[in-house]
N, C-alpha and C positions, 0 to 999 in steps of 0.2 A: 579415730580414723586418720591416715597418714595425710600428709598437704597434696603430695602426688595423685591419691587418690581420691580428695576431693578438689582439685584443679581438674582434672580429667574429668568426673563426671560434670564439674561448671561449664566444662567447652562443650564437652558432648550434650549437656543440656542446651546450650545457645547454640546449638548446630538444630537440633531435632527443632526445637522450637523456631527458628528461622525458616525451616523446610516447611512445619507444620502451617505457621504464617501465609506463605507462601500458596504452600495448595490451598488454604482455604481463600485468596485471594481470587486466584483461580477458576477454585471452585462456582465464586458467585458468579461468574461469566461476563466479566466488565468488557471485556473484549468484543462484545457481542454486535456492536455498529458498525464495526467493519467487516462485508462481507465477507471477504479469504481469509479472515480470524475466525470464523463462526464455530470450528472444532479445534483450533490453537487451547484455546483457555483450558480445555476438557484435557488435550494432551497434557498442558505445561502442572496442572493439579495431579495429574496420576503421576507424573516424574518427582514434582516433590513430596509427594506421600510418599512413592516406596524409594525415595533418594533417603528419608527420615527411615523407614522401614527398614532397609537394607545395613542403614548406621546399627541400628537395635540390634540388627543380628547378631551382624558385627561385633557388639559389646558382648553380648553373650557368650561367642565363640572363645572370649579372654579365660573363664575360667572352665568353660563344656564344650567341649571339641569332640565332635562324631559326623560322619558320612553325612546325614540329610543333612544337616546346620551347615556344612560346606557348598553344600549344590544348592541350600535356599540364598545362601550369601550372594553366593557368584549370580544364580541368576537376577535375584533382587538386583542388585549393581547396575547388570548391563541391560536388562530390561526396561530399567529407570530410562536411562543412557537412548535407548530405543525409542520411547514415547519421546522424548527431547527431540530427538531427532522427528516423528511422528507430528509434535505440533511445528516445526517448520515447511516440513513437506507436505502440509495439509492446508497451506497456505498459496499453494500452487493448486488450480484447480484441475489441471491438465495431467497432473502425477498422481499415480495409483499411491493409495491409501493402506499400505502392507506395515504389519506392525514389525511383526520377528522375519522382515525380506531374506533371501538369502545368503547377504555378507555378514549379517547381525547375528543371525540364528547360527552361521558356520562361525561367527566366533564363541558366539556362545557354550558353542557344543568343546569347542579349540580347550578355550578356557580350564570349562569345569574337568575335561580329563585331565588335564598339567598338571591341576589342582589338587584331585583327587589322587594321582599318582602321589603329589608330593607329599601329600597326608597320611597316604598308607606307606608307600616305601623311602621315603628320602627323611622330611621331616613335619612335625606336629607343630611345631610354632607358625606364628600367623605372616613373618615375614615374606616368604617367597611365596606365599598364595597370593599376599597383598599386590608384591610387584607384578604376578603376572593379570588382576583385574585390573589394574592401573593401566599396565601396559594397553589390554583389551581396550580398554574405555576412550582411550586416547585415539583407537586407531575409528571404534566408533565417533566421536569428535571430528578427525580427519574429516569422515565421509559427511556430516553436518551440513560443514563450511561451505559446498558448493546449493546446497538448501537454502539457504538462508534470503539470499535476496531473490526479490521477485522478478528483475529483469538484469539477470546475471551481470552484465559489462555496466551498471548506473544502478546501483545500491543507491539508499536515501542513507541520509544521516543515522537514523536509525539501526537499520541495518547495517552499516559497517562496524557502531558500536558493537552490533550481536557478534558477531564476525570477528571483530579483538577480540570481544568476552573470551569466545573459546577458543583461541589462539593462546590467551590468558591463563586459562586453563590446563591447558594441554602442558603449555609448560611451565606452571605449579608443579600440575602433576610427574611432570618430567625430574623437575630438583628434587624432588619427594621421593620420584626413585632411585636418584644419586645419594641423597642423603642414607636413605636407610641401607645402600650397598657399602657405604662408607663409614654409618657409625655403627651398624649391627649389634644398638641399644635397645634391649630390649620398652627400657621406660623414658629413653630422646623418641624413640619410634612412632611411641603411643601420643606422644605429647605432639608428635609434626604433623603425624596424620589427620590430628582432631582439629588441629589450626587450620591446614592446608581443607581439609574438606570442610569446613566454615566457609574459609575463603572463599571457594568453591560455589556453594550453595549459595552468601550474597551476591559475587559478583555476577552470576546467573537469574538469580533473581530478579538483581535491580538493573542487568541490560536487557532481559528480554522485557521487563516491565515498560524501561524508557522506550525503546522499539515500539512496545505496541500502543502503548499511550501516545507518542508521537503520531503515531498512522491515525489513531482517533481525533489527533487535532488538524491533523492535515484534511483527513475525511468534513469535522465542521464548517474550516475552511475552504474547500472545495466547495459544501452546501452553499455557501454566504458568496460564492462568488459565481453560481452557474444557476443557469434555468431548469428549475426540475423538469420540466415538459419536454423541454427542444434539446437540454446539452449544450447551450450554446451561454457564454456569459452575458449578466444581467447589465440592466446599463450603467450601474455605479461603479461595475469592474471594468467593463467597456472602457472606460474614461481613465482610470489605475492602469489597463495594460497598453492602452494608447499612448499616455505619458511619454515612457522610453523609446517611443518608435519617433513621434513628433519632435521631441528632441535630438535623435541621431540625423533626421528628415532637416530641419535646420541648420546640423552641423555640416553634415555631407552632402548635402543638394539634392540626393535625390527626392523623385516625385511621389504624391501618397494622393490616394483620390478617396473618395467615400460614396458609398451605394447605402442609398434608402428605398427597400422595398416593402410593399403593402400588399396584401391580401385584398383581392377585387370583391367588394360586395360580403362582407365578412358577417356582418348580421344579417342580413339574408340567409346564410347557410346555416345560423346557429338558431335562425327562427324557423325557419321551417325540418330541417334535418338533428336539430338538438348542437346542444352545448360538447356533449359527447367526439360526435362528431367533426365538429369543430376546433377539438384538441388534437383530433387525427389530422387536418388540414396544416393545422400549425406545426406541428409533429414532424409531418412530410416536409412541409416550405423548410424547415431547420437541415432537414435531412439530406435536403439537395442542396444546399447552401455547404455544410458538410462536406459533398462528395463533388461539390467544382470548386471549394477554394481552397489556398495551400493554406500548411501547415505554420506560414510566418505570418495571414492576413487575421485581421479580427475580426472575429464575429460575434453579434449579442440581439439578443430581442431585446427592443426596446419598452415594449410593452405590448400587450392585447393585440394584435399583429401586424407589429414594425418590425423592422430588423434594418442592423445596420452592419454596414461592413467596412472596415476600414483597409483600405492595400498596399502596403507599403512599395516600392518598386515598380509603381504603377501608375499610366500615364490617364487622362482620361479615352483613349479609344481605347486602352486594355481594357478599363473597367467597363465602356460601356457596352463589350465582347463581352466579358463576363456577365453582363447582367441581360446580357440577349441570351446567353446559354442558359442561366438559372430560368428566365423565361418560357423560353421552348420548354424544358424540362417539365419544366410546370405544367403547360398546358398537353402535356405527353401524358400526364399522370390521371389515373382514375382511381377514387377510393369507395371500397361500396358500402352501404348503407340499408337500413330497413326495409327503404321507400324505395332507391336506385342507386343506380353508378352515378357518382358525383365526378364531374370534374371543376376544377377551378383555375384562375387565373391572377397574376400578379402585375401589378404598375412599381416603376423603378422611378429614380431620380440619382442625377451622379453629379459630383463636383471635384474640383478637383482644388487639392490645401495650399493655400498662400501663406506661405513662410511669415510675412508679416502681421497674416491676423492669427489670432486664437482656433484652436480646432473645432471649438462651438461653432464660429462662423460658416464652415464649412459644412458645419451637420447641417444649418439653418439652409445654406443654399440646394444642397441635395434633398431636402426637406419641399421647399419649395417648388424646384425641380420633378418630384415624385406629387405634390399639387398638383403642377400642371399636366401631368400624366394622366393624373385622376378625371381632371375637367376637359379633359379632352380624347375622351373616349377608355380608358384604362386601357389594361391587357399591354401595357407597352414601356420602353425605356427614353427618357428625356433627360438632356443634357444639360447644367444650368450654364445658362448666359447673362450678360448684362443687358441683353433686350429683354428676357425671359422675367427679369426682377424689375425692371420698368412696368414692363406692363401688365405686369400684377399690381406694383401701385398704385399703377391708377386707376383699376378697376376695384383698389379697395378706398 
């Protein structure tokens, strides 16, 4: 056996084998944590089975060349090409789920007659079939690229890697088709193409793998740092996202104030109306918290139902508006139940951050502050003062 001819099948065996890897990778569904991945994995396994698939034909066509084996090639190729694109745009829940759409299917159709023309009247060798699936596949690729990220104008890391990848790609594929215009070797050909679609197949591999493995660590991440109940962060992150606002707040002057609200009579509701219930209470409190604070203040449950807010750009009569609004709201609200319509109510406390103490300080004051709320009838917002901390001492 010539060296040529076993170099050739050593690449094309570490191409099929990488592919096969691959789909089986896939196949097991590691993807599966991430919601918008839930059909990614299913597509990225059928791409690199018939991407290996399509190669085999491929090899075949070298020494038996006939009509079907040309229209299995061509579609194997671009159909691969199709579910590629399939698991990015199934990523999008909002985009229809069309395997062969109709710019995929019209080139496919493009294609295999070129193909088929060049086979029966121009020529039997496999170059000019080659250029014109490469060509195809590429313009498949194109349409990709605008799939790819989730929130088009702010890709994550992940995704702009995918986004190289096939850019990567495209032009491999592109010198691949310079090359074989210019050296119209029949055995430099066989040798570029087996490299180049190697290439191919790791560099696809291992970015859409980092991509999606990425979004899997982001997702743990997000778990360890948010309330599964409310949405709202827990209070070890609370204290992590507060960090950089405290420090900018000492550089630049401006004011940050903190709201501590509490749920009035919280085991009352969870003893008589359930625990159940009571998660809907919290649920809601989170939910209106949500929909009056902006998108630069902090929010987090503290625990069993505290919540704290922190506001950057905020004086204490802003915040103690804000915390008459979350208020009203509150008490606007009715959740139903077994037994009846529940309504409830919440007691605030607000202070506002002194540059010179620590942030804790200020939790403890608005802490304090939502005490005196409590001991004096709930349902309402209190401001903390330095009479307000007198004379709580000495009534303790």
């Amino acid at each position: 056996m010539s060296t040529f001819v076993i170099t050739k099948i050593t690449y094309a065996s570490i191409m099929i084998m990488i592919s096969l890897v691959a789909s089986t990778f896939y196949f097991l569904r590691p993807l599966r944590q991430v919601k918008h991945n839930i059909d990614a994995d299913k597509y990225l396994s059928l791409f690199f089975l018939l991407f290996a698939t399509a190669f085999v034909v491929f090899s075949l066509t070298l020494t038996r060349q006939n009509t079907l084996l040309v229209v299995i090639n061509n579609t194997l190729f671009l159909i691969a090409f199709a579910y590629l694109k399939a698991a990015f745009k199934s990523r999008h829940p909002k985009q229809k789920r069309i395997l062969l759409e109709k710019p995929i299917l019209l080139v496919l159709l493009i294609c295999t007659s070129i193909n088929l023309c060049l086979f029966h009247f121009v020529d039997k060798s496999q170059l000019a079939r080659m250029i014109v699936n490469m060509f195809a596949i590429n313009i498949i690729l194109f349409t990709i690229i605008p799939c790819i990220a989730l929130i088009p104008k702010q890709p994550s890391s992940g995704e702009k890697l995918a986004i190289n990848s096939i850019k990567l790609t495209m032009l491999i594929l592109s010198i691949l088709i310079i090359a074989i215009l210019l050296l119209n070797n029949h055995i430099y050909y066989l040798f570029a193409i087996t490299i180049a679609i190697t290439l191919v197949i790791m560099i696809l591999f291992g970015s859409t793998l980092i991509m999606f493995l990425s979004e899997v660590a982001d997702l743990y991440q997000k778990e360890s740092s948010i309330d599964f109940l409310t949405g709202l962060l827990n209070r070890r992150h609370f204290f992590v996202n507060s960090d950089q606002i405290v420090k900018m707040a000492k550089r630049e002057g401006f004011e940050v104030t903190v709201i501590m609200g509490d749920i009035d009579d919280f085991k009352f509701i969870n003893d008589v109306f359930g625990h159940d219930l009571g998660d809907q209470v919290i649920a809601n409190f989170a939910s209106i918290i949500k929909k009056l604070t902006r998108d630069t203040d902090i929010t987090a449950r503290f625990g069993g139902e505290e919540f704290c807010l922190l506001l950057p750009y905020t004086d204490q009569k802003g915040a103690n508006e804000l915390a008459e609004r979350i208020r009203l709201e509150i008490m606007q609200t009715i959740i139903p139940s077994h037994i009846c319509d529940v309504r409830y109510t919440a007691s605030f406390g607000v202070a506002t951050f002194d540059k010179s103490e620590p942030l804790n300080t200020t939790i403890i004051h608005s802490d304090r502050a939502l005490y005196f709320a409590k001991e004096h009838g709930k349902n309402q917002v209190k401001q903390f003062t330095a009479n307000l901390m007198l004379n709580q001492e000495r009534l303790e």
